[in-house]
C-alpha angles and dihedrals in degrees: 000000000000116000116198111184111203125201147078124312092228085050111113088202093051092045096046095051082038084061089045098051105037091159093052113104106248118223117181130192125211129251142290102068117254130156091224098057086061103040084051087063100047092053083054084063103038090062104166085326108132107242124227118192086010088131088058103064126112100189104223123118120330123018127172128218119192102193121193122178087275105018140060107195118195136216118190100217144315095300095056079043100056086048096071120084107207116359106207084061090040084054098043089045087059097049092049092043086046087055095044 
């Protein structure tokens, strides 16, 4: 699984799920602050990958993309973040609830 972690680089949410994920692939958008810069970004990860949560996000910073072969899950932010347990089951539970 591939984890792409959208936001701005001054940004203290982005930099604490940034800490939390060290393996996750950072991608950071200039100033000044706009929604569709990072919503720009996050299109650039998703690919033809089918979304799941898409309609959910806020885009503002940051914003979190768990990619697989066929999904892109997403997560709106560091409080919906620190919210999940254990991501790759988090991950796993959303494709099966996106099948069902």
């Amino acid at each position: 699984m591939d984890i792409f972690i959208v936001g701005y680089e001054n940004c203290c949410y982005y930099q604490r799920v940034c800490q939390k994920l060290p393996t996750a692939t950072q991608i950071t958008c200039d100033l000044p602050i706009n929604r569709d810069k990072i919503r720009r970004k996050i299109v650039q990860c998703i690919h033809n990958r089918k979304l799941i949560d898409f309609a959910q996000l806020h885009f503002w910073s940051p914003q979190i993309i768990c990619c697989t072969l066929k999904y892109a899950i997403c997560i709106d932010g560091e409080d919906a973040f620190n919210k999940i347990n254990n991501l790759g089951n988090y991950v796993h539970e959303q494709i099966i609830k996106y099948n069902n």
